[in-house]
PDB file of N, CA, C, O and CB in Angstrom:
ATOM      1  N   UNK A   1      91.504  -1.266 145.361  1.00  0.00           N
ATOM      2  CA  UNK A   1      91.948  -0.669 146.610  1.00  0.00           C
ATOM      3  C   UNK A   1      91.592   0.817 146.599  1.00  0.00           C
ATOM      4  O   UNK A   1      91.255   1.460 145.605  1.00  0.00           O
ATOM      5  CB  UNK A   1      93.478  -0.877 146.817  1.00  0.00           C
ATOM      6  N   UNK A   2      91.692   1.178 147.598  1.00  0.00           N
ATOM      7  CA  UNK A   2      90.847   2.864 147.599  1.00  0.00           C
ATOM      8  C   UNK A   2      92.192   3.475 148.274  1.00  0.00           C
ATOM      9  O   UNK A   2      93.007   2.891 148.988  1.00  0.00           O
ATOM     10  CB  UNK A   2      88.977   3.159 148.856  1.00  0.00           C
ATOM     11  N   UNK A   3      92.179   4.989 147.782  1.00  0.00           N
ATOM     12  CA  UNK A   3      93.373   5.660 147.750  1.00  0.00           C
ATOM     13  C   UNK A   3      93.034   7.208 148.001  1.00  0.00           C
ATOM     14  O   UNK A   3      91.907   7.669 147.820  1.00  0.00           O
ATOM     15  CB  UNK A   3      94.107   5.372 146.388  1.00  0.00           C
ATOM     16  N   UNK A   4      94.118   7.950 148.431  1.00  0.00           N
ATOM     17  CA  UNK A   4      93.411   9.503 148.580  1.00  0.00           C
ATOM     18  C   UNK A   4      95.193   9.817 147.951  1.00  0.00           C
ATOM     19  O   UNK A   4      96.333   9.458 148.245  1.00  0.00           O
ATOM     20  CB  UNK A   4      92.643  10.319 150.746  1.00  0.00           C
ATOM     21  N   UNK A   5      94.399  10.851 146.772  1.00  0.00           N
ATOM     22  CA  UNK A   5      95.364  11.704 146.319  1.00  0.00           C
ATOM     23  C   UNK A   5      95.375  13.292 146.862  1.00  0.00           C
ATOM     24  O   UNK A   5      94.333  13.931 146.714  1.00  0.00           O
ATOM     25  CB  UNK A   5      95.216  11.639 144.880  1.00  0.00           C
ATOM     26  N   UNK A   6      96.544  13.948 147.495  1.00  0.00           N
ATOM     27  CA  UNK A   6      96.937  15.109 147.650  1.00  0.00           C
ATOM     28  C   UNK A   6      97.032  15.927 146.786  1.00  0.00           C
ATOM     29  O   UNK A   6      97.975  15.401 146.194  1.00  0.00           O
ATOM     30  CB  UNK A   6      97.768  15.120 148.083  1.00  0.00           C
ATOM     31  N   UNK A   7      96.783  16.950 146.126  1.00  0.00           N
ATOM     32  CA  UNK A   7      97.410  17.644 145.286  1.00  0.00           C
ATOM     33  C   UNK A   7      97.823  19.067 146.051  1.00  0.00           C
ATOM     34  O   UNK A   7      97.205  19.295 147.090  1.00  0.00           O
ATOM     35  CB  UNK A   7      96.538  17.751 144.044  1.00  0.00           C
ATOM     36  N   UNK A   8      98.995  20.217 145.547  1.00  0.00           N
ATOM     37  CA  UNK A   8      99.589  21.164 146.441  1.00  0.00           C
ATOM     38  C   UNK A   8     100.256  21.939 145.301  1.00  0.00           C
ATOM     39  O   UNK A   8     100.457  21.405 144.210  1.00  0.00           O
ATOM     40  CB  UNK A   8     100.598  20.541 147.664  1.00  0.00           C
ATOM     41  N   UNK A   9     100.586  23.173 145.561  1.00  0.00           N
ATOM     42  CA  UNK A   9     101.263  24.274 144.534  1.00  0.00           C
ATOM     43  C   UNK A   9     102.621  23.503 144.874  1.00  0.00           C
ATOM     44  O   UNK A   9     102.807  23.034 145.997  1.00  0.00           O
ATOM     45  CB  UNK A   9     101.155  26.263 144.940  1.00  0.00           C
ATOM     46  N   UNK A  10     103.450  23.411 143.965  1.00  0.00           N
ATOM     47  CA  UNK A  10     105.071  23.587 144.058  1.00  0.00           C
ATOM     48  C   UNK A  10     105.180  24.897 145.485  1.00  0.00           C
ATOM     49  O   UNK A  10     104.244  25.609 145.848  1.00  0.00           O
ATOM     50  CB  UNK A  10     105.858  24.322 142.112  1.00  0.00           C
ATOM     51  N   UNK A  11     106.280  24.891 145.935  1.00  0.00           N
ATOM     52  CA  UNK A  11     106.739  25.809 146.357  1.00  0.00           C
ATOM     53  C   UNK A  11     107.414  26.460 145.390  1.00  0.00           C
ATOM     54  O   UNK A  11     108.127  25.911 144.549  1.00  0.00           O
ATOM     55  CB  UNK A  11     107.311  25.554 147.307  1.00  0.00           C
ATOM     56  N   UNK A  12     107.063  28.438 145.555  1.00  0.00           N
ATOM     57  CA  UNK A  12     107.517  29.295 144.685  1.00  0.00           C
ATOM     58  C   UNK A  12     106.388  29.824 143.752  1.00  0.00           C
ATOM     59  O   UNK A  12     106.556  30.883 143.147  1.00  0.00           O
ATOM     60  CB  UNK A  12     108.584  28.677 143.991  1.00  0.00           C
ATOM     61  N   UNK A  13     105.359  29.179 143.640  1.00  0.00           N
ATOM     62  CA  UNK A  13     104.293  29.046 142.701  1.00  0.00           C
ATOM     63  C   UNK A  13     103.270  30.110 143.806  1.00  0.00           C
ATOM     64  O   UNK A  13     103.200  30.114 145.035  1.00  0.00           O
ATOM     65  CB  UNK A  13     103.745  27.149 142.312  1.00  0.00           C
ATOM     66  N   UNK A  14     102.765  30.713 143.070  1.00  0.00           N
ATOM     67  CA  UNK A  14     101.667  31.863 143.308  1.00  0.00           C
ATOM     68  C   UNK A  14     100.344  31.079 143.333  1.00  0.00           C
ATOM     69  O   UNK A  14      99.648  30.661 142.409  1.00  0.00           O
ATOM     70  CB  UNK A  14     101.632  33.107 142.042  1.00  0.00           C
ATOM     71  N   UNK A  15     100.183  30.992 144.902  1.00  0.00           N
ATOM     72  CA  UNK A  15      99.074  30.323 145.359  1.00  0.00           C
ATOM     73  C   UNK A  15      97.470  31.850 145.371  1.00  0.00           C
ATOM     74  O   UNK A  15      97.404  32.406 146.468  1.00  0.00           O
ATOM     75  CB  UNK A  15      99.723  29.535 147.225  1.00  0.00           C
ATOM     76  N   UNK A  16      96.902  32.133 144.801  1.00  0.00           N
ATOM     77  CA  UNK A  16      96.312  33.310 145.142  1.00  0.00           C
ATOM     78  C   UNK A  16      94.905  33.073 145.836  1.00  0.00           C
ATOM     79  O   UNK A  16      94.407  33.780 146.711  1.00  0.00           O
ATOM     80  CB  UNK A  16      96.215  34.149 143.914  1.00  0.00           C
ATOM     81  N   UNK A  17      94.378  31.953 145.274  1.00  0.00           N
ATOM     82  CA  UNK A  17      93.081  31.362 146.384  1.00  0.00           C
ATOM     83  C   UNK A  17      93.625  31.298 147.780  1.00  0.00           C
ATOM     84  O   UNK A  17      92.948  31.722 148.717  1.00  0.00           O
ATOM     85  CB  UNK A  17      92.490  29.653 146.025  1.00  0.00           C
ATOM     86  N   UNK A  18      94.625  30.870 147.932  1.00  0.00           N
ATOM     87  CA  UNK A  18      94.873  30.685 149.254  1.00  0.00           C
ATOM     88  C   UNK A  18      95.298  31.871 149.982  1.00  0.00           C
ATOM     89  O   UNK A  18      95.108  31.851 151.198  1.00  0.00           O
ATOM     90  CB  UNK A  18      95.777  29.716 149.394  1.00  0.00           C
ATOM     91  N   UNK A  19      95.767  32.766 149.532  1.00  0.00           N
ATOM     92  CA  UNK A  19      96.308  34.230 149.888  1.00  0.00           C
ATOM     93  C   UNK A  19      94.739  34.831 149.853  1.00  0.00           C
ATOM     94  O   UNK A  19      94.355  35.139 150.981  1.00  0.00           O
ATOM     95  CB  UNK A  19      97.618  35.052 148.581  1.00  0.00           C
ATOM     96  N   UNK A  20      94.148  34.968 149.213  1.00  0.00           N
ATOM     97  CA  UNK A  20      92.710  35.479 149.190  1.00  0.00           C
ATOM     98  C   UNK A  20      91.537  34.877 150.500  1.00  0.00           C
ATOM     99  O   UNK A  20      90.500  35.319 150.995  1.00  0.00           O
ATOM    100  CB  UNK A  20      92.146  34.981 147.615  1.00  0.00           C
ATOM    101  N   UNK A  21      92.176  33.946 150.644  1.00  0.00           N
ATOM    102  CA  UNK A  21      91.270  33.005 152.238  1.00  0.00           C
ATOM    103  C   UNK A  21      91.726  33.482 153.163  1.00  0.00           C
ATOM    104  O   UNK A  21      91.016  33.996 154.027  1.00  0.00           O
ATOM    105  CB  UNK A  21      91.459  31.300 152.646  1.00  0.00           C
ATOM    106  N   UNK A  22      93.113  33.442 153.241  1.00  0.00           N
ATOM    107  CA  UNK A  22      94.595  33.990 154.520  1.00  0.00           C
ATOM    108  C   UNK A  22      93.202  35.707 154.545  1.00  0.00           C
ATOM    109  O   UNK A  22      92.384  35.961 155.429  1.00  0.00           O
ATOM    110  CB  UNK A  22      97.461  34.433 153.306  1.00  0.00           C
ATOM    111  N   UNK A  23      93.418  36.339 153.507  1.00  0.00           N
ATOM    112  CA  UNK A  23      93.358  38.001 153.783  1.00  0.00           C
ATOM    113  C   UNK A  23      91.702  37.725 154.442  1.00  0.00           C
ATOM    114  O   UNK A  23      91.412  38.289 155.497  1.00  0.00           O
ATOM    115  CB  UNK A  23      93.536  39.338 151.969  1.00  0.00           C
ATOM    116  N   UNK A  24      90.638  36.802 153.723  1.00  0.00           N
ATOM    117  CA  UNK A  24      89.390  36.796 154.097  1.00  0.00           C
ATOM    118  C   UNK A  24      88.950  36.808 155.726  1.00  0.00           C
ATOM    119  O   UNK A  24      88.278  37.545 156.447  1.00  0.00           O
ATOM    120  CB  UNK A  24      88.926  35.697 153.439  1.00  0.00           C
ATOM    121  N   UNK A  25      90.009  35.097 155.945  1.00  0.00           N
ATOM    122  CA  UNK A  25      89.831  35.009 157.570  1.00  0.00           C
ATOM    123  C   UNK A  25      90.341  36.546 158.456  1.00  0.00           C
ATOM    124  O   UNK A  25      89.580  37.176 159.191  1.00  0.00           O
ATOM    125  CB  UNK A  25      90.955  33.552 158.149  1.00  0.00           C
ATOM    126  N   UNK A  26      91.747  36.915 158.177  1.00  0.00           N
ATOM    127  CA  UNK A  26      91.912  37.390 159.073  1.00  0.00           C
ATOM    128  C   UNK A  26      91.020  38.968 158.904  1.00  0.00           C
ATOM    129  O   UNK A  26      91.038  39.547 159.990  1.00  0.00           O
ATOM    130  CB  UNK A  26      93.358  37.257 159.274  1.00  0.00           C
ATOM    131  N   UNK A  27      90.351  39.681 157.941  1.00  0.00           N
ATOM    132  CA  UNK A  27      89.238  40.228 157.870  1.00  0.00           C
ATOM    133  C   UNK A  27      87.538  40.019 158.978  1.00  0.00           C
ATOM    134  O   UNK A  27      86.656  40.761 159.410  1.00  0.00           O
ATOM    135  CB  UNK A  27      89.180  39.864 156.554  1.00  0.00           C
ATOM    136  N   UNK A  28      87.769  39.025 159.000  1.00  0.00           N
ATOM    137  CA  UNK A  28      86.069  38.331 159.939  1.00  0.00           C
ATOM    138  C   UNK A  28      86.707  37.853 161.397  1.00  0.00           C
ATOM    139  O   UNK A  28      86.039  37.209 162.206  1.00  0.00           O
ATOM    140  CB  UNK A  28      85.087  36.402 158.954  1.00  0.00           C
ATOM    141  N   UNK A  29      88.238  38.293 161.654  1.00  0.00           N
ATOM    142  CA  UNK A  29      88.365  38.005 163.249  1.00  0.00           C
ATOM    143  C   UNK A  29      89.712  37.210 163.536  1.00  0.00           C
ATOM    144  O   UNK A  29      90.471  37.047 164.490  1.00  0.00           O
ATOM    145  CB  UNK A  29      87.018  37.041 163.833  1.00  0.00           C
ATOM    146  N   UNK A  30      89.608  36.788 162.172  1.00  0.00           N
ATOM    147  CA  UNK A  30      90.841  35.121 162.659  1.00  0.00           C
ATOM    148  C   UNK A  30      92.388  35.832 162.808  1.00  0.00           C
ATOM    149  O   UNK A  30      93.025  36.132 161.798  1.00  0.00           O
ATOM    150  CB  UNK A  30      91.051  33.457 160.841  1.00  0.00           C
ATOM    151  N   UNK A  31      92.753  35.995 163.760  1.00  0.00           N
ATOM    152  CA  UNK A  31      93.920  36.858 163.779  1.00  0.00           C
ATOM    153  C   UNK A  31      95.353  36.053 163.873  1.00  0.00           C
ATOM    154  O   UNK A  31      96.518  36.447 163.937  1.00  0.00           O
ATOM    155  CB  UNK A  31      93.752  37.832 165.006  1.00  0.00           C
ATOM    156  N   UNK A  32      94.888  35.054 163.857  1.00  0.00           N
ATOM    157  CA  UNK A  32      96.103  33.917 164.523  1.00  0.00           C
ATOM    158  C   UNK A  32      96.377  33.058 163.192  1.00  0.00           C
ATOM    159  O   UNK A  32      97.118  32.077 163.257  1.00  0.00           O
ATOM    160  CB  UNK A  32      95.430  32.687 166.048  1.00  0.00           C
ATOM    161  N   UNK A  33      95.694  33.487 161.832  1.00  0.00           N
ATOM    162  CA  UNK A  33      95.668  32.713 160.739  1.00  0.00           C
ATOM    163  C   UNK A  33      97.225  33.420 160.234  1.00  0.00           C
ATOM    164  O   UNK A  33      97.584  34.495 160.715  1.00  0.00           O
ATOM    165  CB  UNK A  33      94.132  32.889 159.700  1.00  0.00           C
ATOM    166  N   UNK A  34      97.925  32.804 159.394  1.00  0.00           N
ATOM    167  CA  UNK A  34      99.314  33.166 158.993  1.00  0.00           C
ATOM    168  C   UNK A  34      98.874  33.007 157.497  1.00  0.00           C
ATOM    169  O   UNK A  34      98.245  33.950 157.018  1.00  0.00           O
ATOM    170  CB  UNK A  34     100.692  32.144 159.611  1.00  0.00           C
ATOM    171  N   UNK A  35      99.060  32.236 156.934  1.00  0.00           N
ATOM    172  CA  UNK A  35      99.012  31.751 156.037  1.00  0.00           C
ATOM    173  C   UNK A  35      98.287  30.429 155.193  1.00  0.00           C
ATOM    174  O   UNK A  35      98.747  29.294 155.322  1.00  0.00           O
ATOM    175  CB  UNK A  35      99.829  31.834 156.152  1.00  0.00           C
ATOM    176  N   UNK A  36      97.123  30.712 154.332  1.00  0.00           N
ATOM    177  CA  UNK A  36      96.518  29.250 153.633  1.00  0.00           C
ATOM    178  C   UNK A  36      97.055  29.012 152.677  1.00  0.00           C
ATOM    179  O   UNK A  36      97.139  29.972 151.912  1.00  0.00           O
ATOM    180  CB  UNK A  36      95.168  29.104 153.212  1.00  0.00           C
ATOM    181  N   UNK A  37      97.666  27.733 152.209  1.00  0.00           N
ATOM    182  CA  UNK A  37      97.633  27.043 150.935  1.00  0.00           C
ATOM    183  C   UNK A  37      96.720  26.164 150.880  1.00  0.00           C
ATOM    184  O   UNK A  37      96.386  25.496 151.858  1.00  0.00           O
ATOM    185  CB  UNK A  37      98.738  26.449 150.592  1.00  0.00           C
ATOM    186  N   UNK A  38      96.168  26.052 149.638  1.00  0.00           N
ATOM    187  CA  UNK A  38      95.387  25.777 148.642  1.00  0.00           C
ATOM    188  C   UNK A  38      95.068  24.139 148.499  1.00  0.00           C
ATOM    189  O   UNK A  38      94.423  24.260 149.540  1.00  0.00           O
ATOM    190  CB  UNK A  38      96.043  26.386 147.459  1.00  0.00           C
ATOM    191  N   UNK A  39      94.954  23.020 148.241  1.00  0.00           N
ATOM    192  CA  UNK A  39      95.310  22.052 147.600  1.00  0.00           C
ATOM    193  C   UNK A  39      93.795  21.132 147.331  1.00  0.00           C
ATOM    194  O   UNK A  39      92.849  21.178 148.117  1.00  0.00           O
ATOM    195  CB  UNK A  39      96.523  21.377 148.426  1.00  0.00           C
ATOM    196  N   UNK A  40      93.810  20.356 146.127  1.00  0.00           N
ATOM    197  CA  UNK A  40      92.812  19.334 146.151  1.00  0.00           C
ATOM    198  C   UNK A  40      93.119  17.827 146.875  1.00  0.00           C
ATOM    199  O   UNK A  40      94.216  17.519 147.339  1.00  0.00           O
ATOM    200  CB  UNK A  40      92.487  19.143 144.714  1.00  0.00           C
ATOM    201  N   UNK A  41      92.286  17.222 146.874  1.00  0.00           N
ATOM    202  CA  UNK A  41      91.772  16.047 147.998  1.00  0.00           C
ATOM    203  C   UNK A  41      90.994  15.284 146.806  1.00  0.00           C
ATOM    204  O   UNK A  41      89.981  15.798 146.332  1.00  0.00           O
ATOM    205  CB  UNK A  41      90.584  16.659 149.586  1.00  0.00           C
ATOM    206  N   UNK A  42      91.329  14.436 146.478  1.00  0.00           N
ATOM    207  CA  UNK A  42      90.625  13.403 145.530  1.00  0.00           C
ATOM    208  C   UNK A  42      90.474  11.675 146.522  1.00  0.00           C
ATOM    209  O   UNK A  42      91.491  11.386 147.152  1.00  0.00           O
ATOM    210  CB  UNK A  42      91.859  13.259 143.836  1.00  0.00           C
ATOM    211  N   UNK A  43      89.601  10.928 146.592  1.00  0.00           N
ATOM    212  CA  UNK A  43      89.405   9.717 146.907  1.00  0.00           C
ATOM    213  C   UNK A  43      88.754   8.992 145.563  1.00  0.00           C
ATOM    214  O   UNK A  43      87.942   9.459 144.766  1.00  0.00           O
ATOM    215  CB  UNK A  43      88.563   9.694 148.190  1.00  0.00           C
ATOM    216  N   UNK A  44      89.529   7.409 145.592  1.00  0.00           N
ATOM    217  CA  UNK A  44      88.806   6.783 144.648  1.00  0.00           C
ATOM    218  C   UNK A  44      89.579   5.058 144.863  1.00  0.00           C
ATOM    219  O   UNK A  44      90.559   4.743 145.538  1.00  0.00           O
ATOM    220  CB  UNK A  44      89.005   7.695 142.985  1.00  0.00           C
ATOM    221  N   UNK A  45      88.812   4.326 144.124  1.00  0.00           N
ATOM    222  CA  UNK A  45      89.135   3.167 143.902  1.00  0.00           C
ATOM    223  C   UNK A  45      89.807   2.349 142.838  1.00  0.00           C
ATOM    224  O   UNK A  45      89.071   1.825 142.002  1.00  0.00           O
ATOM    225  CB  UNK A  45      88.343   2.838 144.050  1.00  0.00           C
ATOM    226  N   UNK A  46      90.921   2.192 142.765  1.00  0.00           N
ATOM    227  CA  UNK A  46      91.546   1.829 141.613  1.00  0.00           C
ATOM    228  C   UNK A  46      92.451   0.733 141.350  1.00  0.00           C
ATOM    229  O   UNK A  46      92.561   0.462 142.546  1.00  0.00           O
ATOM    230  CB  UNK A  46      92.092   2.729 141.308  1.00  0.00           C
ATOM    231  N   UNK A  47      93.220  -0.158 140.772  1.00  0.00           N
ATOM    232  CA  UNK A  47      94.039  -0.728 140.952  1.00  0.00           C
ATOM    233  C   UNK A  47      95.434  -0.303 141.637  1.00  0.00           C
ATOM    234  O   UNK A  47      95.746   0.888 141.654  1.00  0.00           O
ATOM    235  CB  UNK A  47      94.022  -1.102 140.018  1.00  0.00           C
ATOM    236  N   UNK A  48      96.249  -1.263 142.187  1.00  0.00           N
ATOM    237  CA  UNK A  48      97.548  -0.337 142.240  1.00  0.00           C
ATOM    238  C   UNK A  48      98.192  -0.316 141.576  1.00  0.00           C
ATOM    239  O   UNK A  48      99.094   0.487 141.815  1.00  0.00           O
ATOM    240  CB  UNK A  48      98.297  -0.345 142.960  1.00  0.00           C
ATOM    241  N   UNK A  49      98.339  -1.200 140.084  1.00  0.00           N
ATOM    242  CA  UNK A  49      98.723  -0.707 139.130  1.00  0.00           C
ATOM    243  C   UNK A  49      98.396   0.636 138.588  1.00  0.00           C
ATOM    244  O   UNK A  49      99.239   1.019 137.778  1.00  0.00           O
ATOM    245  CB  UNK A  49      98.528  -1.455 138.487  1.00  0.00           C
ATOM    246  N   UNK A  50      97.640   1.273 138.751  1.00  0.00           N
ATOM    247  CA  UNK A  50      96.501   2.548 137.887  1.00  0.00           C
ATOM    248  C   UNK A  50      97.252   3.741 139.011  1.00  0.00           C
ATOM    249  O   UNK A  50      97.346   4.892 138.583  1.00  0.00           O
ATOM    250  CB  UNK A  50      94.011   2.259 138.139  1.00  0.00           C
ATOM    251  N   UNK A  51      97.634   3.519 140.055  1.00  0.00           N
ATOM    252  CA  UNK A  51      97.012   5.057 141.098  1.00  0.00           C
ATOM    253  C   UNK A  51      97.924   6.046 140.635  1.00  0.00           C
ATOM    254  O   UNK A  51      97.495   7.199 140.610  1.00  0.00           O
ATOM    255  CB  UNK A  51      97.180   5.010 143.118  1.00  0.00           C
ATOM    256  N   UNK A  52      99.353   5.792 140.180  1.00  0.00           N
ATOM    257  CA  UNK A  52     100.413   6.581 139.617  1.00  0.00           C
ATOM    258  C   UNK A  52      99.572   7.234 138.318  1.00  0.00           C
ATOM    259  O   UNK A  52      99.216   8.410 138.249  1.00  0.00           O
ATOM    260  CB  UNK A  52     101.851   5.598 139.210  1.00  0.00           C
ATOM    261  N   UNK A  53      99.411   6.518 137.617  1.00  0.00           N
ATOM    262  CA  UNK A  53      99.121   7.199 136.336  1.00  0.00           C
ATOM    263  C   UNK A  53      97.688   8.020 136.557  1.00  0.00           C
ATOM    264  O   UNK A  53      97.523   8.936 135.751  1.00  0.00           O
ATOM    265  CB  UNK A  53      99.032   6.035 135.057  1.00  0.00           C
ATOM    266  N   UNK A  54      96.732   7.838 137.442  1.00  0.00           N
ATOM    267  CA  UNK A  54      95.123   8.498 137.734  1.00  0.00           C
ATOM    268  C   UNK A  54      96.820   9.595 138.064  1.00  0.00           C
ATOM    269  O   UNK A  54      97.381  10.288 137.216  1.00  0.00           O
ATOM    270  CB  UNK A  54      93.351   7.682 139.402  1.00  0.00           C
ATOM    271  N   UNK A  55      97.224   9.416 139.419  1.00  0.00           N
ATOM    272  CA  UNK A  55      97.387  10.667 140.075  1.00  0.00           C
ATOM    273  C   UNK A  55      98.031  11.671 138.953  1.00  0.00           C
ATOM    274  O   UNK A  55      97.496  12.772 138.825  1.00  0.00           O
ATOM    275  CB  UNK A  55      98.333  10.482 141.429  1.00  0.00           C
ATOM    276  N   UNK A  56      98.807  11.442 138.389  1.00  0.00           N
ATOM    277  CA  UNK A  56      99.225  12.276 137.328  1.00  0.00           C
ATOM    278  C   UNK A  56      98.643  12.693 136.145  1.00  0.00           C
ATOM    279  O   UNK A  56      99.152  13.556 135.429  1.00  0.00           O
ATOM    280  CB  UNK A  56     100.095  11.876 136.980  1.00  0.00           C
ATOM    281  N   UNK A  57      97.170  11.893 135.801  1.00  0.00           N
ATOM    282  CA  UNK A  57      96.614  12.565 135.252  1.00  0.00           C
ATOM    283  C   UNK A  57      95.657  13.908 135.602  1.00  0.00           C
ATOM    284  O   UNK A  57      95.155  14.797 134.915  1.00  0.00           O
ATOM    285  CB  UNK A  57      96.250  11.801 134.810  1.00  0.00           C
ATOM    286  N   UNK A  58      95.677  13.468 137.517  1.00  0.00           N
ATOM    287  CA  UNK A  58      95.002  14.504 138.096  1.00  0.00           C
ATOM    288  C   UNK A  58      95.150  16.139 138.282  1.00  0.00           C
ATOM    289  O   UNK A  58      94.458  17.103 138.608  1.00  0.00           O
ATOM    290  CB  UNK A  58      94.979  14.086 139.056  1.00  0.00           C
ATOM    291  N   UNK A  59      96.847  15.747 137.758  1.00  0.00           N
ATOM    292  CA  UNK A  59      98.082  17.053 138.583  1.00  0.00           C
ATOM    293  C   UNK A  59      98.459  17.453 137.285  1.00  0.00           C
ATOM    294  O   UNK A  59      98.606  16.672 136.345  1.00  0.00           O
ATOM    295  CB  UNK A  59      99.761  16.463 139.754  1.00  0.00           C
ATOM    296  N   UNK A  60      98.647  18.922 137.227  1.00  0.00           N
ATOM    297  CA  UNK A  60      99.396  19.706 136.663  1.00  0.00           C
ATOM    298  C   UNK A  60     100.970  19.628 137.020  1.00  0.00           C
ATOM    299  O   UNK A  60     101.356  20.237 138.018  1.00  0.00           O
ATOM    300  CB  UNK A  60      98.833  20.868 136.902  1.00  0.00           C
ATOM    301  N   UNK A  61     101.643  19.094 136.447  1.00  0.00           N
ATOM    302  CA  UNK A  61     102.747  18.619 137.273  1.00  0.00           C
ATOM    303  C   UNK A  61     104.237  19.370 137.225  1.00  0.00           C
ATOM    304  O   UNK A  61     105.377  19.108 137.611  1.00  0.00           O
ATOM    305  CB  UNK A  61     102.916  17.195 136.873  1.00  0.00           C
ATOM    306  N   UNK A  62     103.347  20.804 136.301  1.00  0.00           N
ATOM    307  CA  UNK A  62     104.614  22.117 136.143  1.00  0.00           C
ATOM    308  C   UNK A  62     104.241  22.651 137.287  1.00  0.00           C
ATOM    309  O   UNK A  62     105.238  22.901 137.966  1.00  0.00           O
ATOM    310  CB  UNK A  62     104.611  23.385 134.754  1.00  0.00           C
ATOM    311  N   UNK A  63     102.822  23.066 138.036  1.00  0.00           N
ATOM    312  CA  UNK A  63     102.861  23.959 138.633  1.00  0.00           C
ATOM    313  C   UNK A  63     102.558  22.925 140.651  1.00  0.00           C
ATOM    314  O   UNK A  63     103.068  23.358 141.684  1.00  0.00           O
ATOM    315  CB  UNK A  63     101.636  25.176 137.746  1.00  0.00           C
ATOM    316  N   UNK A  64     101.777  21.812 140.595  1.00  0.00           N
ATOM    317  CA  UNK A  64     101.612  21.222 141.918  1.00  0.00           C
ATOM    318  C   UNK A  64     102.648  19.682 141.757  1.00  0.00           C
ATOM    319  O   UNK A  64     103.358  19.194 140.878  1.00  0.00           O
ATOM    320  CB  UNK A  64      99.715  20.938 142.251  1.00  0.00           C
ATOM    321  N   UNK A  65     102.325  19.398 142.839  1.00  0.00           N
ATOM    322  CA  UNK A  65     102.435  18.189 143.404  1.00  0.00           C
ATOM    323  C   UNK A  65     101.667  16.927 143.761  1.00  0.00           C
ATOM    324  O   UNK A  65     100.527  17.111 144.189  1.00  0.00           O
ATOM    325  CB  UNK A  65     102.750  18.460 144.153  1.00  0.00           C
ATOM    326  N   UNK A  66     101.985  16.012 143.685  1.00  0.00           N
ATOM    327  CA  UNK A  66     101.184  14.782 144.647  1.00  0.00           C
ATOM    328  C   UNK A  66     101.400  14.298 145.519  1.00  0.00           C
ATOM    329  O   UNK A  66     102.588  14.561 145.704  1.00  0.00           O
ATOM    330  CB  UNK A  66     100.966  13.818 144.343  1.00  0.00           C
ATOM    331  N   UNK A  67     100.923  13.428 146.650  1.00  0.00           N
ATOM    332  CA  UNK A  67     100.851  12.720 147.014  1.00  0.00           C
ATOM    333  C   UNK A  67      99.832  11.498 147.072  1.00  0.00           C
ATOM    334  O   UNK A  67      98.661  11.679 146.739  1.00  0.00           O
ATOM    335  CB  UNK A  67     101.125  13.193 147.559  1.00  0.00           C
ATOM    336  N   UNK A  68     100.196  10.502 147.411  1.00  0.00           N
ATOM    337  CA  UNK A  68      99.092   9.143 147.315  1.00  0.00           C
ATOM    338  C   UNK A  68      99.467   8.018 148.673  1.00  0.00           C
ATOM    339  O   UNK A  68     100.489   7.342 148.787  1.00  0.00           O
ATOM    340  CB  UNK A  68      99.401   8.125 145.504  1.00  0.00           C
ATOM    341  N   UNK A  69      98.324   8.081 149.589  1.00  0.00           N
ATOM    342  CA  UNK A  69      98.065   7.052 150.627  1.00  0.00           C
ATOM    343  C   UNK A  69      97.484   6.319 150.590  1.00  0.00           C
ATOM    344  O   UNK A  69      96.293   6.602 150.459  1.00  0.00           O
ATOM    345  CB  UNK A  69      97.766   7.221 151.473  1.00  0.00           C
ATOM    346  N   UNK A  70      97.771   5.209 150.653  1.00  0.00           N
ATOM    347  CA  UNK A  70      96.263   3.960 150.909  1.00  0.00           C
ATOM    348  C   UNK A  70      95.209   4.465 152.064  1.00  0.00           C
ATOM    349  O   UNK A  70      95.600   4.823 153.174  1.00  0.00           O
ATOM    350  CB  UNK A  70      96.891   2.121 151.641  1.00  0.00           C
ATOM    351  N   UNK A  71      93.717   4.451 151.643  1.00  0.00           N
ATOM    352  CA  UNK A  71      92.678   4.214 152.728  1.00  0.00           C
ATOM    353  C   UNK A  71      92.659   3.092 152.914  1.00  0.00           C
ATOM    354  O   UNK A  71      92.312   2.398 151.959  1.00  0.00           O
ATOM    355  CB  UNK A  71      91.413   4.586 152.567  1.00  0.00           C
ATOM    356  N   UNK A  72      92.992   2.457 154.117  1.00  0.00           N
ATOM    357  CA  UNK A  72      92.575   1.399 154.734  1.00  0.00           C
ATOM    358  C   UNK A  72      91.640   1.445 155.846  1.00  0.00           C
ATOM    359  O   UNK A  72      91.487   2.478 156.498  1.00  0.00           O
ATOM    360  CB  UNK A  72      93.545   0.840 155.072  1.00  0.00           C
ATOM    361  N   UNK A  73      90.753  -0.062 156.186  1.00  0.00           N
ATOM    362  CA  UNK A  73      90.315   0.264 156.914  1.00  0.00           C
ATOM    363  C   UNK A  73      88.888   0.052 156.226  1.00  0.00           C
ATOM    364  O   UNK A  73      88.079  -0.359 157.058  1.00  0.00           O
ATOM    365  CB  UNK A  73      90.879   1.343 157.373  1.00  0.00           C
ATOM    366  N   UNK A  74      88.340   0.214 154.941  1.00  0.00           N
ATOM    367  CA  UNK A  74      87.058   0.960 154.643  1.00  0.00           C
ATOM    368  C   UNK A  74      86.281  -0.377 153.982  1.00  0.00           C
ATOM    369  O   UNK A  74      85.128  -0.275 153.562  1.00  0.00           O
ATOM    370  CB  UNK A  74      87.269   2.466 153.494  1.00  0.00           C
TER     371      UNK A  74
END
């Protein structure tokens, strides 16, 4: 089955790529930008036994988070 993992900073956690994009955009015009966080986007095919343990091997799991959806459909 094919799956998309989320990954995301904890809240509280010092996102600085994303603070560094936030300062970039609104530098080149984007004035309406507030704030970027950061996160990875993984897709893959796996059992559903497996997707817990991939996703947590994916995540740093002191400093982000996961999530995991089924792609359906594909």
């Amino acid at each position: 089955m094919r799956y998309r993992i989320t990954t995301h900073y904890h809240p509280g956690i010092l996102d600085l790529a994303g603070r560094q994009i936030s300062k970039t955009l609104l530098s080149i015009g984007f004035k309406d930008v507030k704030k970027v966080k950061l996160g990875e986007t993984y897709e893959l095919t796996c059992s559903p036994e497996q997707i817990e343990d991939v996703a947590k091997e994916l995540t740093n799991q002191v400093m982000k988070f996961y999530t995991i959806e089924p792609i359906k459909g594909e």
